[in-house]
LOKOL-453316 format. One line per field, with one value per residue (C-alpha): x, y, z. Coordinates in nm, 4 decimals, always signed. Last residue first. Example, Ala and Ser with C-alpha at 12.3 -4.5 7.8 and 13.67 -1.06 7.14 Angstrom:
# LOKOL-453316
px <- c(+1.3670 +1.2300)
py <- c(-0.1060 -0.4500)
pz <- c(+0.7140 +0.7800)
***
This chain:
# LOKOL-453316
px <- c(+16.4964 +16.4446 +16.2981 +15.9729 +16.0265 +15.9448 +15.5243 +15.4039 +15.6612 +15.6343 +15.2848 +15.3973 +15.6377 +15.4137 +15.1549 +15.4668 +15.5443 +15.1997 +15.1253 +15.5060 +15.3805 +15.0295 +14.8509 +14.5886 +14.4361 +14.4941 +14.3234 +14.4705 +14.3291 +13.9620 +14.0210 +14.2861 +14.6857 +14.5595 +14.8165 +14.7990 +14.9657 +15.0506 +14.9476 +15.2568 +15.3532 +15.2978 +15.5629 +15.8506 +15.8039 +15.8022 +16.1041 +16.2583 +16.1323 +16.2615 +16.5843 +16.5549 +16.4539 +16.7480 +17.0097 +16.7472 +16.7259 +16.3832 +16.3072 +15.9838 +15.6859 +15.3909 +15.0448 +15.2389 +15.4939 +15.3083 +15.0540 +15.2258 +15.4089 +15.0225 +14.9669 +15.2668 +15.2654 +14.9063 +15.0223 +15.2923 +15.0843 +14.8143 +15.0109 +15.2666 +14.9908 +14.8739 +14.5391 +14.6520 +14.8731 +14.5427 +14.3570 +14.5761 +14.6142 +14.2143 +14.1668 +14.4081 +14.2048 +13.8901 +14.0754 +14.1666 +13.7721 +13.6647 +13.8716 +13.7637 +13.4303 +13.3164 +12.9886 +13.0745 +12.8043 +12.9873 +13.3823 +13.4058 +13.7501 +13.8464 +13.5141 +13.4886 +13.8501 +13.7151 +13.4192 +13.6040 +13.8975 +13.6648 +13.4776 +13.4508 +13.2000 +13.1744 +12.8755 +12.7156 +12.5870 +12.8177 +12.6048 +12.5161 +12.5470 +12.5128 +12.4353 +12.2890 +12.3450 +12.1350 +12.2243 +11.9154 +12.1206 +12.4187 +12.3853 +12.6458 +12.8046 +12.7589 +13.0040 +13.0092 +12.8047 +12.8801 +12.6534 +12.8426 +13.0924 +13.1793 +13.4244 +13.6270 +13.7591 +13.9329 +13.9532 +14.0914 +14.4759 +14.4753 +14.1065 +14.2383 +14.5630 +14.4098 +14.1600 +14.4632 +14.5946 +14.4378 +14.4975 +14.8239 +15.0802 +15.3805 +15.6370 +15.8250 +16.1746 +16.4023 +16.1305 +16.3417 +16.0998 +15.9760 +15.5962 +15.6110 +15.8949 +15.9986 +15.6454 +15.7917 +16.1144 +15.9325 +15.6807 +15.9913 +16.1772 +15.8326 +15.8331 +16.1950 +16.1550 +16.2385 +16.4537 +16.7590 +16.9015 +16.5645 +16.6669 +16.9769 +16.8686 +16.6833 +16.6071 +16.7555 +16.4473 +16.2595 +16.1676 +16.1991 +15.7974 +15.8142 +15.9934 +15.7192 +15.4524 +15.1479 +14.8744 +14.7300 +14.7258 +15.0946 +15.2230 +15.0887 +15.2278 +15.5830 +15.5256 +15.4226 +15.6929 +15.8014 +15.4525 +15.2841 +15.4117 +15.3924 +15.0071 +14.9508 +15.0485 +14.8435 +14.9079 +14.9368 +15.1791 +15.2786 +15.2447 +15.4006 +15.3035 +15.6737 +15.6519 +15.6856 +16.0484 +15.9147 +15.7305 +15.5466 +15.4112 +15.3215 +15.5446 +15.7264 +15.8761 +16.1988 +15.9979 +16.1755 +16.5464 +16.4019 +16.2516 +16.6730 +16.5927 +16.9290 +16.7290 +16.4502 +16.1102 +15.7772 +15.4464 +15.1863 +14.9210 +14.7672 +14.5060 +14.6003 +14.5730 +14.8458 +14.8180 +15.1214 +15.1234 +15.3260 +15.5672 +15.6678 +15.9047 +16.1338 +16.4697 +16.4425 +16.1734 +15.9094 +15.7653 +15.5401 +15.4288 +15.0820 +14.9514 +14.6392 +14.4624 +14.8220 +14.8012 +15.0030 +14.9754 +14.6403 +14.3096 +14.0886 +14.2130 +14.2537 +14.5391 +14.4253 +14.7187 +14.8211 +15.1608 +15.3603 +15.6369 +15.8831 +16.0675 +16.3081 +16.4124 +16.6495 +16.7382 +16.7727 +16.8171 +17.1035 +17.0562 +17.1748 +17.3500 +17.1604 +17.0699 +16.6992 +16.3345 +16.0658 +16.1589 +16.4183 +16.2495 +15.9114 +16.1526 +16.3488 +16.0110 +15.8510 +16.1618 +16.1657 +15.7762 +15.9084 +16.1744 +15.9163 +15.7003 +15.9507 +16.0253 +15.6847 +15.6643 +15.9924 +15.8230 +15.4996 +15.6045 +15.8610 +15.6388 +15.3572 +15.5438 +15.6558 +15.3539 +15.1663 +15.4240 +15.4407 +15.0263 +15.0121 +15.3085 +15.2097 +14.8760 +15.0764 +15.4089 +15.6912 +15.9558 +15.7946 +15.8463 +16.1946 +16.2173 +16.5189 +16.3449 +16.1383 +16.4472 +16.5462 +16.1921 +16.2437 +16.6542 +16.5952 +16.3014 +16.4631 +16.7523 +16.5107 +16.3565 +16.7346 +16.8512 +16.5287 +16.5600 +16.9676 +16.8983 +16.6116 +16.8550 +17.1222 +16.9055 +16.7222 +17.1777 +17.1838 +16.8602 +16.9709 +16.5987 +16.7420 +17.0974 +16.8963 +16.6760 +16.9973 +17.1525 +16.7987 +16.7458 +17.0629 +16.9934 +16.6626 +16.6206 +16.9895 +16.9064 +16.6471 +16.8157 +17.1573 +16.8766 +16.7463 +17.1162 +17.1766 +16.8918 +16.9586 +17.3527 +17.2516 +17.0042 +17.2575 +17.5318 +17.3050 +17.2207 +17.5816 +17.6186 +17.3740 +17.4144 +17.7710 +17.6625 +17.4575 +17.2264 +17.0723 +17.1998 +17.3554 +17.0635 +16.8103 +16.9783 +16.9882 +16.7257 +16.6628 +16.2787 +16.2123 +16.4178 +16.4142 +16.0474 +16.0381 +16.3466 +16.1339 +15.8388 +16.0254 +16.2516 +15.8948 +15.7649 +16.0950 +16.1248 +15.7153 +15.8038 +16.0958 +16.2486 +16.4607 +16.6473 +16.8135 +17.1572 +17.1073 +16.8586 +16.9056 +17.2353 +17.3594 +17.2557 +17.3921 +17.7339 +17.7414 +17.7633)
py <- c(+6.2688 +5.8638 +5.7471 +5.5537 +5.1900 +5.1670 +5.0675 +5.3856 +5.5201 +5.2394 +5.3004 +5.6881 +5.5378 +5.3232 +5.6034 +5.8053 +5.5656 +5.5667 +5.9579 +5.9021 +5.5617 +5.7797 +5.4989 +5.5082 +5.1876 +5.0875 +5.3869 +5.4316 +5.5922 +5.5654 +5.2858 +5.0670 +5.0161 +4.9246 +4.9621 +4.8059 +4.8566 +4.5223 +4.5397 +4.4737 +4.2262 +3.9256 +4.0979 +4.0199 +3.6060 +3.6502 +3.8050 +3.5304 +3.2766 +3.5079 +3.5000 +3.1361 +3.0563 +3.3145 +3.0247 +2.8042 +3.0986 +3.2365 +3.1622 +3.0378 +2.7548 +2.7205 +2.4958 +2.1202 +2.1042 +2.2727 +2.0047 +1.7112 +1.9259 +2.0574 +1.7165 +1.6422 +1.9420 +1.8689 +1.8822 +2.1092 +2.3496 +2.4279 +2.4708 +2.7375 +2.9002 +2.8933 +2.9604 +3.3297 +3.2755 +3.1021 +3.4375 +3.6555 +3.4727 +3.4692 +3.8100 +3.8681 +3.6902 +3.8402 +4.1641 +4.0311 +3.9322 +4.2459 +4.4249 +4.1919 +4.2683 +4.5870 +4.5382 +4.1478 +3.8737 +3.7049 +3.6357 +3.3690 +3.2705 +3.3795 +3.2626 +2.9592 +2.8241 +2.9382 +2.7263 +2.3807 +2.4158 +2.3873 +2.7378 +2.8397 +3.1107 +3.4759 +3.6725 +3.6446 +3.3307 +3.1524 +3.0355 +2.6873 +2.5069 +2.8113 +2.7074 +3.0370 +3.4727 +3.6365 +3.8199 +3.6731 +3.5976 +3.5641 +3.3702 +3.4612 +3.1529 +2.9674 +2.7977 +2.8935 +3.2091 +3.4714 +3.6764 +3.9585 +4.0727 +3.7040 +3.7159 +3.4279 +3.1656 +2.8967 +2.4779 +2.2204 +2.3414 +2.0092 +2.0877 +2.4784 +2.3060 +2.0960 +2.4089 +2.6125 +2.3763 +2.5229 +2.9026 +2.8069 +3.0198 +3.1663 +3.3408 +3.5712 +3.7415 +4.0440 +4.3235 +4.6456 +4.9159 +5.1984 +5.0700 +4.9895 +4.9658 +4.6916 +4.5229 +4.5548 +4.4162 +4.1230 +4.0403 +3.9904 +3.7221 +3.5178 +3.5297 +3.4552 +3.1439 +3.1666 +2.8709 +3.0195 +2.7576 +2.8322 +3.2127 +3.2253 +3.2607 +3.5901 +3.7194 +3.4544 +3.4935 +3.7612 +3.9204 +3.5898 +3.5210 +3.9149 +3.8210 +3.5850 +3.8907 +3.8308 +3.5531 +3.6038 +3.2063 +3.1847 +3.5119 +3.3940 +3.0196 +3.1557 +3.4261 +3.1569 +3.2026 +3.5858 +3.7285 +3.4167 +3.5879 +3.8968 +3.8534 +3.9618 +4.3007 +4.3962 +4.3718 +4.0730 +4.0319 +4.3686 +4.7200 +5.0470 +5.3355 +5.3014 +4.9155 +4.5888 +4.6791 +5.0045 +5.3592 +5.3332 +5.2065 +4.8398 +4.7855 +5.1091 +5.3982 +5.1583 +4.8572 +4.6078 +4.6975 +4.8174 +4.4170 +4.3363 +4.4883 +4.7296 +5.0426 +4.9519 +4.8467 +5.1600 +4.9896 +5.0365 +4.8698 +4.7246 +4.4557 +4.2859 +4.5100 +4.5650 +4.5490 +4.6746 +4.4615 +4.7328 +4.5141 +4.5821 +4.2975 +4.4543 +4.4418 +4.3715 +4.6196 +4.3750 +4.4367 +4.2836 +4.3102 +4.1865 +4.0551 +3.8386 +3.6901 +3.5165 +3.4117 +3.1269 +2.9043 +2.8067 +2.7710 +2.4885 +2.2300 +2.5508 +2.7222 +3.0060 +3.1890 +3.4170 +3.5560 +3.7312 +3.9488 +4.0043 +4.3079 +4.2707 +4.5980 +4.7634 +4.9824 +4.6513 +4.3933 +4.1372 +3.8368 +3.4616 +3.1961 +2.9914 +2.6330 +2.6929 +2.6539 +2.4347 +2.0740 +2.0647 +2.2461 +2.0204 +1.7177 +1.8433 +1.9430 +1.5566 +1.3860 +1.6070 +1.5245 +1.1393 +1.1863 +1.3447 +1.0887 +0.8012 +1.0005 +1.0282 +0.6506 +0.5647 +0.7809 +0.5909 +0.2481 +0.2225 +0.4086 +0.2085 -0.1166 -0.0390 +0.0766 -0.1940 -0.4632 -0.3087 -0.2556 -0.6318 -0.8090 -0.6019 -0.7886 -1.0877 -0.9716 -0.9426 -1.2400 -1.3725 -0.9804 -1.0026 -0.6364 -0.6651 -0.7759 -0.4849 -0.2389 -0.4686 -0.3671 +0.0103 +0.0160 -0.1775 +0.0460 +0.3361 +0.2563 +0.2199 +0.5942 +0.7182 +0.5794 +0.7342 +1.0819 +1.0746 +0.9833 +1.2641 +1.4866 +1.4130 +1.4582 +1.8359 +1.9486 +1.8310 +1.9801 +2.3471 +2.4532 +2.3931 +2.5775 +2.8941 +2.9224 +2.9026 +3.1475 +3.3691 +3.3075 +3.3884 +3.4670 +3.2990 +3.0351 +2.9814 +2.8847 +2.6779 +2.4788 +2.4699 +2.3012 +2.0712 +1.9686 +1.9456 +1.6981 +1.5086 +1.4841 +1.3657 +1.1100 +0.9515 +0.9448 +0.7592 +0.5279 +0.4491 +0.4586 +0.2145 -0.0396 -0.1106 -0.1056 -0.4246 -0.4717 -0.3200 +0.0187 +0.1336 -0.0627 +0.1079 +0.4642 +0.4200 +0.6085 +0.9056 +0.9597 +0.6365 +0.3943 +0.5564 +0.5068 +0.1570 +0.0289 +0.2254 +0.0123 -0.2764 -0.2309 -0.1732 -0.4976 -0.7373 -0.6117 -0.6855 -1.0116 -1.1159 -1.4116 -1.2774 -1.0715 -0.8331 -0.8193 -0.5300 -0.3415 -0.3763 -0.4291 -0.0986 +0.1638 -0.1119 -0.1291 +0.2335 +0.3043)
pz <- c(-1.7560 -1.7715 -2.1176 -2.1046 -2.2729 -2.6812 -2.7532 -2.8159 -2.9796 -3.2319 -3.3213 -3.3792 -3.5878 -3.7383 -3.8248 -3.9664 -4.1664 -4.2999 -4.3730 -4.5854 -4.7352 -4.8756 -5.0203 -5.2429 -5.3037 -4.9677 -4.8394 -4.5042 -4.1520 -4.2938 -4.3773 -4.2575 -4.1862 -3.8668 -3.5935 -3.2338 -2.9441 -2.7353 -2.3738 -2.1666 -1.8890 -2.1261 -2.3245 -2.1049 -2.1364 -2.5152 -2.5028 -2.2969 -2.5634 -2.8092 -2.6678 -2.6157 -2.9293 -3.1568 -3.2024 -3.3690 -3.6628 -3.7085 -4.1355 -4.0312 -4.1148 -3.8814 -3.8819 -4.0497 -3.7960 -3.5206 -3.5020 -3.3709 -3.1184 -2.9755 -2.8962 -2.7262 -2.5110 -2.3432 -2.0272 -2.0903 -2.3152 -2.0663 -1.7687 -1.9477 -2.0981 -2.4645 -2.4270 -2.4169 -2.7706 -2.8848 -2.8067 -2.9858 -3.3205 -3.2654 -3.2282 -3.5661 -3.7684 -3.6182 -3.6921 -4.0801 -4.1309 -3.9988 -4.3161 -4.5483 -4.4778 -4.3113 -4.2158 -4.1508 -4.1951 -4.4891 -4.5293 -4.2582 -4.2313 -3.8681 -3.7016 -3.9660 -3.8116 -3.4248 -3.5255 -3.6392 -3.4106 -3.0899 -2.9166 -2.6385 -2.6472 -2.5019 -2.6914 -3.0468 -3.2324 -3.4837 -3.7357 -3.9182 -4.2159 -4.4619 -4.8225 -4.9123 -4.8767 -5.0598 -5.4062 -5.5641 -5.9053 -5.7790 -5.4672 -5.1999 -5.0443 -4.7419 -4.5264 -4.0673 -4.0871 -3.8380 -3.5651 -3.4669 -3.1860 -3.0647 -2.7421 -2.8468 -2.5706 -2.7159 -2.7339 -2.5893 -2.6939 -2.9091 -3.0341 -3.1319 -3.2787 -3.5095 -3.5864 -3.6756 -3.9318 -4.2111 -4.0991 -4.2108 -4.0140 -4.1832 -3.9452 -4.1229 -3.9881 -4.0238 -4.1404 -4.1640 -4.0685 -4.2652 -4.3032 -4.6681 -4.7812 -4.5345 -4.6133 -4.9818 -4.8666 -4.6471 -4.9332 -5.2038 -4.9502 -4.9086 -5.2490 -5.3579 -5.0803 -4.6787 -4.4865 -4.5393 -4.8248 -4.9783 -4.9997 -5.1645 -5.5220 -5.3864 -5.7476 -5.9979 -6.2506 -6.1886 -6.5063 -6.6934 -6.7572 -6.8373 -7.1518 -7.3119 -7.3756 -7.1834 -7.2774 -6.9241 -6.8416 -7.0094 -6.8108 -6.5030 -6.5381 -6.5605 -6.3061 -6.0584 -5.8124 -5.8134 -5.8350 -5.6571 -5.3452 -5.4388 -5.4351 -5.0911 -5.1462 -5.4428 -5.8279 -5.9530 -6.2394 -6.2840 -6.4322 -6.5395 -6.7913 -6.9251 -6.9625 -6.7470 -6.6747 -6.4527 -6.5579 -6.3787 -6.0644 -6.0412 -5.7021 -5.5755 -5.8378 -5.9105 -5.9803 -6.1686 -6.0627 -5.7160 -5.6351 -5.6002 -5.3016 -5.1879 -5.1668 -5.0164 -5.1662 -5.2343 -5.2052 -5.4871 -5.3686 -5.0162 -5.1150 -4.8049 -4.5781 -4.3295 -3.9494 -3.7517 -3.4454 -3.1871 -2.8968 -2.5839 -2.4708 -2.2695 -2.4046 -2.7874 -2.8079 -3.0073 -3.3613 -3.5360 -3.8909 -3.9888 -4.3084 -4.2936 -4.5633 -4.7542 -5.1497 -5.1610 -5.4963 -5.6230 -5.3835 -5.3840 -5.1669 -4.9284 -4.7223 -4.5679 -4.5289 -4.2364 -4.2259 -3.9973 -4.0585 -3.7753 -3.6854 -3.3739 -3.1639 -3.0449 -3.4192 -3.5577 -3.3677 -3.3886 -3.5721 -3.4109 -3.6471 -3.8767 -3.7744 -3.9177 -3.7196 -3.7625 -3.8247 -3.5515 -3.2903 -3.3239 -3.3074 -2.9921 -2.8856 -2.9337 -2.7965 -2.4746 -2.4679 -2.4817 -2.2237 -1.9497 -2.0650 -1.9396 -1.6342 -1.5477 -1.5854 -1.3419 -1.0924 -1.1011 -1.1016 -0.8506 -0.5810 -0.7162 -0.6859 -0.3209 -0.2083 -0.3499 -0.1827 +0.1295 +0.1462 +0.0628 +0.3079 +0.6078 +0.7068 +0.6893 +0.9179 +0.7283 +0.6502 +0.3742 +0.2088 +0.2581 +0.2114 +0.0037 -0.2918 -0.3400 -0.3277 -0.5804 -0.7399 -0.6986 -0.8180 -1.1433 -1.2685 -1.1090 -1.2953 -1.6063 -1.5839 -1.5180 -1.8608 -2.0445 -1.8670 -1.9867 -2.3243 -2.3469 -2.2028 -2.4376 -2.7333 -2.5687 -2.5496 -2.8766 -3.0107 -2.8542 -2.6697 -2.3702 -2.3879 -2.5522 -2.2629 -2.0443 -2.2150 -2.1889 -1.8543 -1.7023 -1.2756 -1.2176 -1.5102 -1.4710 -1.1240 -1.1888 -1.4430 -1.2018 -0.9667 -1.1640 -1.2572 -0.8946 -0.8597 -1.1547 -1.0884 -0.6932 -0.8236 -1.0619 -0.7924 -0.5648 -0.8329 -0.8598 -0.4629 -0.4238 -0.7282 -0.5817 -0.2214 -0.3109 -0.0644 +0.2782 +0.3407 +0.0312 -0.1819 +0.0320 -0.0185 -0.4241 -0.4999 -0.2036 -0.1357 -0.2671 -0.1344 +0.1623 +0.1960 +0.0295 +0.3126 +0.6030 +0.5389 +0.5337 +0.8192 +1.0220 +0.9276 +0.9696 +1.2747 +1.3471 +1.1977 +1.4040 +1.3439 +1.0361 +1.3197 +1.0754 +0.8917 +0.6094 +0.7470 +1.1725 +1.1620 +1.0117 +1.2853 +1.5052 +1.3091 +1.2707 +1.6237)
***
């Protein structure tokens, strides 16, 4: 039985051209639907059963995927965004691309194409190349976006080992900064703490102001041995009546690593230029800096919960990302000003190039960049300017989908490098990957650390901890009775 099932494909009537036809056809389907199959059948069982073999470990590795996906998500998250285990995949994807390659056009050469009837000979040979072609292509991109993540993953985040939560959930500090030509040091325009229940995904965004003051650092900040009554307050190693470099929250940052060229700009006494020196010596090897490290305690201080994380996102690089993502959908509240400047003699507003009009827009990098930086047109100023911020953080995460960022994956890898920076360890991705998954099912609560509910210049840390524990509350999984 198996010699006549056999002696059609690999020892057929040559004579025959509507034979020849029909084994053809079938030789480019097999061939395709199951690589190696043809080769088995018709040539070289050597090349068969090895690209057999390679077909059967991709398909059941696509299926242990899936299934891991299903049953373990988060270990096997955490397997595919390891850069070894994305390397070897990329190798593999490339290798498999080229047996197809080799497998597709011997497949080709088996079919005799002189031997198949004319009006045959074309639509064999196109369907064969294009079912060569095709396949072996996707492959090859499939390898290069590998490449691109694996590259994206290893620029971006640190080889640390994983961090438990604390108190079940995750705290991370995120950063806004709007990185100009013309702006000194890092001085950050939106301040937000987030913080996601470690099993479902609810999160609170804790908005802080900017010009917050005065806030209180925990008890083992090396911060406390400056200011022991909260930052600025009195008396502290500045003087007895207090005092700092900078002042508000977002200017820690330049606190701890310009105090040299502070001091020398604000002809202070020489000793404060040494005030911090060796605070948080450890901190570049973590992927953070002193500063970065001296905003997290005081944000720690400041809303009662241990921040564990930053994320730093330059509002610079959000437009690349906006025109990789093809743009974002912004419900406009109020007509904005993209440039301009306030004269100061008329006090009018001049130099604007255009304006943002009202109602739903898409929007390219260049306007949703001016929407979130535009520091005219608001009633309440600064303090629009840091929801719009926040509004567009939240509508880039929805643009963000699954569809949109895989076909477009490579694009948005070239830009992540040079929009994000973060001390999250490598270890922690597919946890927070998984995380991030959960919290698409819940609304986040938010927490503005605003007037009327907060006067920045007058804190009360007690009235605000217990806004973010409220905050907090409200975002924790219902207790069973």
């Amino acid at each position: 039985m198996s010699l006549d099932l056999e002696r059609p494909l690999r020892n057929p009537d040559t004579g025959s051209a509507p034979l020849m036809s029909k084994r053809a056809r079938w030789l480019v389907v097999i061939g395709f639907l199951l690589p190696g199959s043809a080769q088995v059948l018709a040539g070289s069982r050597r090349l068969g059963r090895f690209g057999l073999a390679a077909t059967l470990v991709l398909i059941l590795g696509g299926v242990a995927a899936l299934l891991g996906l299903l049953f373990a998500r988060v270990a096997t998250l955490s397997v595919f965004t390891n850069g070894f285990v994305l390397l070897a995949l990329q190798i593999l994807l490339i290798a498999y691309a080229l047996l197809w390659l080799v497998l597709g056009f011997d497949t080709l050469r088996l079919t005799r194409l002189v031997r198949v009837q004319p009006g045959w000979r074309v639509p064999v040979a196109i369907l064969s190349v294009l079912l060569t072609l095709v396949p072996s292509a996707g492959a090859a991109w499939a390898a290069t976006t590998v490449g691109a993540g694996r590259s994206l993953l290893g620029d971006l985040f640190q080889g640390a080992p994983a961090v438990e939560p604390v108190d079940g959930r995750y705290n991370i500090l995120l950063l806004g900064t709007d990185a100009g030509a013309d702006r000194e040091g890092l001085r950050p325009d939106s301040i937000s703490l987030v913080s996601v229940d470690a099993e479902t995904g609810q999160s609170v965004i804790i908005g802080l102001p900017r010009e917050l003051v005065q806030m209180p650092f925990p008890e083992d900040s090396p911060m406390l041995d400056v200011h022991p009554n909260g930052f600025c307050v009195g008396p502290n190693a500045f003087g007895p009546y207090g005092g700092c470099l900078t002042g508000y929250l977002n200017g820690l940052h330049a606190e701890l690593e310009q105090t040299a060229e502070i001091v020398e700009a604000e002809g202070l006494p020489e000793e404060f230029a040494h005030l911090y020196d060796g605070m948080y010596a450890d901190a570049h090897s973590r992927g953070s800096s002193p500063g970065i490290e001296a905003t997290k305690d005081a944000v720690t201080g400041a809303t009662g919960l241990e921040v564990q994380f930053y994320v730093l996102v330059n509002m610079d690089a959000f437009s690349s990302l906006i025109d990789a993502l093809g743009g974002v959908t912004i419900d406009v509240q109020e007509r904005l000003p993209v440039g301009g400047q306030i004269d100061e003699y008329t006090g009018e507003l001049v130099g604007v190039q255009q304006w943002i009009e009202p109602g739903e827009q898409q929007l390219d990098g260049f306007a949703a960049q001016w929407y979130a930086r535009s520091r005219y047109g608001s009633a309440n100023g600064d303090y629009d300017r840091m929801q719009r911020q926040r509004e567009l953080q939240a509508a880039i995460l929805a643009q963000m989908n699954p569809a949109n960022v895989l076909t477009k994956f490579q694009d948005v890898a070239a830009v992540g490098g040079e929009l994000v920076d973060t001390d999250i360890p490598q270890s922690m991705l597919g946890r927070f990957v998984d995380l991030a998954t959960k919290a698409r099912e819940h609304a986040p609560v938010n927490v503005e650390l605003v007037p009327p509910a907060v006067d920045p210049e007058m804190p009360d840390y007690a009235a605000i901890h217990r806004l973010v524990a409220d905050g907090v509350a409200a975002a924790s999984p219902v207790e069973e009775e």
